[in-house]
Backbone as CSV, one residue per row, in Angstrom:
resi,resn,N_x,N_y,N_z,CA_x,CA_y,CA_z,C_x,C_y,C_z
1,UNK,11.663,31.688,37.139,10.756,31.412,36.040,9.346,31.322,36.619
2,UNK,8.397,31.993,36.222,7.225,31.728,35.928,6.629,30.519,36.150
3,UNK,5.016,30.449,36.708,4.534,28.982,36.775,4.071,29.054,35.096
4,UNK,3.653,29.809,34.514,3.151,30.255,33.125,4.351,29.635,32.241
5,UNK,4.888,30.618,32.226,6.497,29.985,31.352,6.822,28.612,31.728
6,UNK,7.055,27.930,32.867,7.343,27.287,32.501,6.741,25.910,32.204
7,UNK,5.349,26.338,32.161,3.967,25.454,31.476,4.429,25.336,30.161
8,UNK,4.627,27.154,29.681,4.838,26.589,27.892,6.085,26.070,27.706
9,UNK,6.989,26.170,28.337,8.130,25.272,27.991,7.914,24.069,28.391
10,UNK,7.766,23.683,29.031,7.415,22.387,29.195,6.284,21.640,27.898
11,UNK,5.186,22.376,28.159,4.846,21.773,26.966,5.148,22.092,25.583
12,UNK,5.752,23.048,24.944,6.870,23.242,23.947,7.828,21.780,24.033
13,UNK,8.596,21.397,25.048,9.397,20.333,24.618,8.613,18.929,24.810
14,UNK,7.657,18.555,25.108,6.524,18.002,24.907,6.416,17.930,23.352
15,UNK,5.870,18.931,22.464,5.336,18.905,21.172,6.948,18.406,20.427
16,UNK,7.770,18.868,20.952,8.914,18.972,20.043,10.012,17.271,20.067
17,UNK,9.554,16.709,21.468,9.526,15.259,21.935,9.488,14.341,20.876
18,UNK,7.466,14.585,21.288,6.981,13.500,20.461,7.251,13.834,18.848
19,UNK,7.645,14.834,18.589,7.569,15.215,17.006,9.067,14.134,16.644
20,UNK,9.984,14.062,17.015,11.331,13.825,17.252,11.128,12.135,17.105
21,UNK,10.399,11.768,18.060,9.802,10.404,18.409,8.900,9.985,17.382
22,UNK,7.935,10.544,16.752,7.263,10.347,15.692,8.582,9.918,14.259
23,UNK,9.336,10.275,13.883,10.404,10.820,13.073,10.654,9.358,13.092
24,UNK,11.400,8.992,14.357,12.691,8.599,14.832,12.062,6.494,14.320
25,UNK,10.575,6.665,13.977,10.492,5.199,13.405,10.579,5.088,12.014
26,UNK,10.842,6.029,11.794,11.179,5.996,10.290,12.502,5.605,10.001
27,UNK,13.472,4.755,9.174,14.261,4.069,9.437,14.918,4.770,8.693
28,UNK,16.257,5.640,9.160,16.892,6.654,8.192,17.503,5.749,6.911
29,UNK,18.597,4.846,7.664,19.171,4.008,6.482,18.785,2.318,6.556
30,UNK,18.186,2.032,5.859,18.101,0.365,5.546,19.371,-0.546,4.903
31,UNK,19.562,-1.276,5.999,20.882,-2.224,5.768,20.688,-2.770,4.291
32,UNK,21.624,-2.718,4.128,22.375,-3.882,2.379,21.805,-4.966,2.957
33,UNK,21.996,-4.949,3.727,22.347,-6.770,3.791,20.462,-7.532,4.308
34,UNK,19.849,-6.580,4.336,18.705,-7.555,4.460,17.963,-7.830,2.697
35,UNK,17.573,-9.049,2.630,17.424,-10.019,1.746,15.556,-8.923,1.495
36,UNK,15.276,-8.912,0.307,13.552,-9.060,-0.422,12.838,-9.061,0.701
37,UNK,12.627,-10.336,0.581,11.797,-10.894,1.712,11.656,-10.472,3.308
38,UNK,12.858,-10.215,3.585,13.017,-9.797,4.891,12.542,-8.406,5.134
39,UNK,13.086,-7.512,3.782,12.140,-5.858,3.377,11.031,-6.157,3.637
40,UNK,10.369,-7.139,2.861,8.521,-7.014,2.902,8.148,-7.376,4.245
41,UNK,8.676,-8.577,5.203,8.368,-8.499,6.512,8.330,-7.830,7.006
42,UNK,9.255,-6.651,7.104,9.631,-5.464,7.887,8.500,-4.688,7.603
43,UNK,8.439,-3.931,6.345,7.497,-3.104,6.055,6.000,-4.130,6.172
44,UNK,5.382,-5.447,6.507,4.528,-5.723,6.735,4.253,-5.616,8.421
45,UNK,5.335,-5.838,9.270,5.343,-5.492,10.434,4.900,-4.223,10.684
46,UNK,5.652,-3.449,9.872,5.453,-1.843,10.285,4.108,-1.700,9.619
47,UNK,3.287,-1.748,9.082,2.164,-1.453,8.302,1.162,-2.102,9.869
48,UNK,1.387,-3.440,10.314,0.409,-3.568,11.170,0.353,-2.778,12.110
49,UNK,1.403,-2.645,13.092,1.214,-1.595,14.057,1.437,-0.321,13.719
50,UNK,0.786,0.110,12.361,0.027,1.594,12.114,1.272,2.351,11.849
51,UNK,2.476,1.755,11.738,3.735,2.634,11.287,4.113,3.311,9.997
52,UNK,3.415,3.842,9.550,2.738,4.122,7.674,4.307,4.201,7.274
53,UNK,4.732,5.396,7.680,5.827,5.538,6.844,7.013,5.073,6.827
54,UNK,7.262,4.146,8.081,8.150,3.319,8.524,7.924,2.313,6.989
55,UNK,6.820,1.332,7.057,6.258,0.510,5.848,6.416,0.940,4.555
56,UNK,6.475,2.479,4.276,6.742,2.943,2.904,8.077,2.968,2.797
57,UNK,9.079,3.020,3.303,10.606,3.237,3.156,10.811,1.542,2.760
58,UNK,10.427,1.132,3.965,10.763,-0.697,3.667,10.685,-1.202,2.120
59,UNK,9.350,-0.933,1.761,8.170,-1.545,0.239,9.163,-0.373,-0.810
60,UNK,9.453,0.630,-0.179,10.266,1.799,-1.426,11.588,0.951,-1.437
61,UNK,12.799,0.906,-0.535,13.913,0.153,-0.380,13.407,-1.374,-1.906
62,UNK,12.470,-2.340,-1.372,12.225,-3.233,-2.288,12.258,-2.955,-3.465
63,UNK,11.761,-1.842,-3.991,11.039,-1.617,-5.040,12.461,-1.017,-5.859
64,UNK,13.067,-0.694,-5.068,14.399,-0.041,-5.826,15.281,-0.695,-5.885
65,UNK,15.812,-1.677,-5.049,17.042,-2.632,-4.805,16.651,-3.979,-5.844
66,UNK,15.460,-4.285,-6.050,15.441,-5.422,-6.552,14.440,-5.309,-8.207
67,UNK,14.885,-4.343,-8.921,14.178,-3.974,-10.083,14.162,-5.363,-11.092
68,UNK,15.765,-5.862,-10.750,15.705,-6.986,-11.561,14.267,-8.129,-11.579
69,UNK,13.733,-8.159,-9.960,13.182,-9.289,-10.138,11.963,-8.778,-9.569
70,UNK,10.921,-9.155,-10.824,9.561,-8.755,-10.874,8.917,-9.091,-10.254
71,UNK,8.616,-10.641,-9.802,7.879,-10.895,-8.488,8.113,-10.215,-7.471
72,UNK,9.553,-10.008,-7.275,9.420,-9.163,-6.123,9.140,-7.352,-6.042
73,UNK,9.036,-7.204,-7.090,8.772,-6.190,-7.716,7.466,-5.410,-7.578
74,UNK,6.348,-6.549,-8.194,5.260,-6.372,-8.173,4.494,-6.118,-5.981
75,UNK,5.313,-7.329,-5.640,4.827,-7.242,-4.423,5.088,-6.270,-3.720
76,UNK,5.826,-6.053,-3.788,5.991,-4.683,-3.051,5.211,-3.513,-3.349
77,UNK,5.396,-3.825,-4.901,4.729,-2.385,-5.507,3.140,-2.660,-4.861
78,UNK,2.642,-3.911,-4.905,1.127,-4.220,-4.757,1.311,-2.986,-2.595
79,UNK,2.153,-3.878,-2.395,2.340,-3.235,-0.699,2.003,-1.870,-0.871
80,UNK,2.690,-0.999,-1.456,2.879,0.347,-1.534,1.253,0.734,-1.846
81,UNK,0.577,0.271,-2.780,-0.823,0.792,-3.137,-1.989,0.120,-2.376
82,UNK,-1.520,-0.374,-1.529,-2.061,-1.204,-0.264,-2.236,-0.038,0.940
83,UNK,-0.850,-0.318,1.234,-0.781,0.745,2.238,-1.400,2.385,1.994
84,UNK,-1.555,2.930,0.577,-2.004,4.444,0.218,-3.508,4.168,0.505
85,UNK,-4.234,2.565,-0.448,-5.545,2.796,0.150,-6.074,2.625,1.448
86,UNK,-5.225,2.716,2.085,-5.506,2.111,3.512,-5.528,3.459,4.121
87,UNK,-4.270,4.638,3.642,-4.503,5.608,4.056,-5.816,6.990,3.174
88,UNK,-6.141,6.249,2.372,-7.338,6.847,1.598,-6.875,7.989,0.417
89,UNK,-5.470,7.513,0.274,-4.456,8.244,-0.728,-4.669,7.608,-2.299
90,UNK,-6.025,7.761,-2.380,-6.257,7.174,-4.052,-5.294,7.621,-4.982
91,UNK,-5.415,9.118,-5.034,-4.450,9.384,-6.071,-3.248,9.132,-6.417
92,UNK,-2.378,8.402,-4.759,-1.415,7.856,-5.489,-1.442,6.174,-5.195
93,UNK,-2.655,5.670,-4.896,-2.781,4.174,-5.295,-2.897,3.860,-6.346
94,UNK,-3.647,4.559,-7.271,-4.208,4.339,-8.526,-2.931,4.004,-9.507
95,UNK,-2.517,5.010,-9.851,-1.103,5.108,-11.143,-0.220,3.230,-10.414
96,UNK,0.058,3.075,-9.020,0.533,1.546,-8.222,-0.313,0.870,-9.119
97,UNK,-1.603,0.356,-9.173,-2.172,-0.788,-9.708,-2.015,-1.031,-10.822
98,UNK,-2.517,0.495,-11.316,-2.253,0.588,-13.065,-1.460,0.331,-13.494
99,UNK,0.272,0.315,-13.082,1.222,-0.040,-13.248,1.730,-1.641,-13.128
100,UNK,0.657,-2.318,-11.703,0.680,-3.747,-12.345,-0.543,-4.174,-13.164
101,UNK,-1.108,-3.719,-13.101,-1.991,-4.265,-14.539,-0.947,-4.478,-15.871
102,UNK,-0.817,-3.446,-16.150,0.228,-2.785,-17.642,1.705,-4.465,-17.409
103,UNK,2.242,-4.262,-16.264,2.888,-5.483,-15.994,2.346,-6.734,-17.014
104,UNK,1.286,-7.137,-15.785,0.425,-7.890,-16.447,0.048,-8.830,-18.091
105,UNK,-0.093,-7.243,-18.778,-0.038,-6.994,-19.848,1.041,-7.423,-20.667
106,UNK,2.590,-7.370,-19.831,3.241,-7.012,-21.164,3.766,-8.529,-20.599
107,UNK,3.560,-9.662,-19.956,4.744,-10.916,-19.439,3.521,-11.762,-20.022
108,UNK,4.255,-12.490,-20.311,3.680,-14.488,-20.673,2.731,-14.820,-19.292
109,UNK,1.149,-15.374,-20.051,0.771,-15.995,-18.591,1.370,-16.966,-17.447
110,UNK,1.667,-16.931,-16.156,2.302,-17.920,-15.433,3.698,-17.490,-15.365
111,UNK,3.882,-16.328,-15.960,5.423,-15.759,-15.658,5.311,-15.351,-13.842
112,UNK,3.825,-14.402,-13.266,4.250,-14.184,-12.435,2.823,-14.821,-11.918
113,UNK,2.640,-14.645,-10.593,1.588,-15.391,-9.642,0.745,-14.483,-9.798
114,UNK,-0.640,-15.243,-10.244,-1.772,-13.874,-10.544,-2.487,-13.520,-9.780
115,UNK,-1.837,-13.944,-8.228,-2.835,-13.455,-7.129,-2.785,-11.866,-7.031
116,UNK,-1.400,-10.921,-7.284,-1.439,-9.797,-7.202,-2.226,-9.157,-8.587
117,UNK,-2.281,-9.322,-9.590,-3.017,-8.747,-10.768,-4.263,-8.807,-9.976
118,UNK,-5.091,-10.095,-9.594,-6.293,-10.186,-8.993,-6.254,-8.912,-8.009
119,UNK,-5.628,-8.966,-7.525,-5.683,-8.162,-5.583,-5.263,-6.549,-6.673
120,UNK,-4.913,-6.248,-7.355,-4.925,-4.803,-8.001,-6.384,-4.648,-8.568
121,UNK,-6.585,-5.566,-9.406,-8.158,-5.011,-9.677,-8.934,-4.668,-8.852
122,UNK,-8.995,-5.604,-7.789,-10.105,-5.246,-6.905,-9.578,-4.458,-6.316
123,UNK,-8.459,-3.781,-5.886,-8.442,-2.487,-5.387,-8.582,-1.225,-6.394
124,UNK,-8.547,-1.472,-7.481,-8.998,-0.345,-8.083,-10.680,-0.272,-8.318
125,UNK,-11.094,-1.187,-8.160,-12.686,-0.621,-8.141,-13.008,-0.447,-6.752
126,UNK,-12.331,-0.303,-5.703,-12.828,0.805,-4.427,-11.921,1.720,-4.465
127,UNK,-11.364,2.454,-5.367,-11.461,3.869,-5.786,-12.455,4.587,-6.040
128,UNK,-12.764,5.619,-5.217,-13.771,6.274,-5.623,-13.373,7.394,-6.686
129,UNK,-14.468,7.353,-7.846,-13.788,8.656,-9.064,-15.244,9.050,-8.970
């Protein structure tokens, strides 16, 4: 073999490595058995050390397993449009907030904690339109 060749192979399995490795924090299947709360830790863990999509599976897992219960519902959902503006993904933060606003809207005051209604507004006015 070639000193040439086997530069590009080498760096061929290099690109194909880290691509593999990039992947591989993304959490194929999320256990039953972890509790709400323990989802949002996870996906808050993964959100700090810059793990985007690791954090979206976690906050998605929440958002689907626990429809029944709206607090936890909302938070997550708030996570999810957190994490898009963070990645500068307005278009799909926006329809997230709007969706707890509309929440908002339709429950008895003091049904849910209005720190997230608060924390949606103000992320929808640093949307830029």
């Amino acid at each position: 073999m070639t000193m040439k060749r086997f530069l590009q192979t080498s760096a061929l399995a290099f690109i194909l490595f880290s691509m593999l490795s990039a992947c591989s924090t993304v959490p194929k299947e999320i256990s039953e058995d972890f509790t709400a709360q323990e989802l949002i830790q996870k996906g808050q863990d993964a959100f700090e050390s810059g793990r985007y999509k690791e954090s979206l599976a976690y906050y998605t897992a929440v958002t689907e397993r626990y429809t029944d219960s709206l607090p936890v519902y909302v938070e997550a959902s708030y996570e999810i449009g957190h994490l898009y503006m963070k990645q500068k993904k307005y278009n799909l933060a926006e329809p997230i907030f709007l969706d707890i606003l509309s929440i908002y809207d339709r429950i008895t005051p003091g049904d849910l904690p209005s720190a997230y209604l608060k924390l949606a507004q103000l992320e929808l006015k640093k949307i830029p339109h």
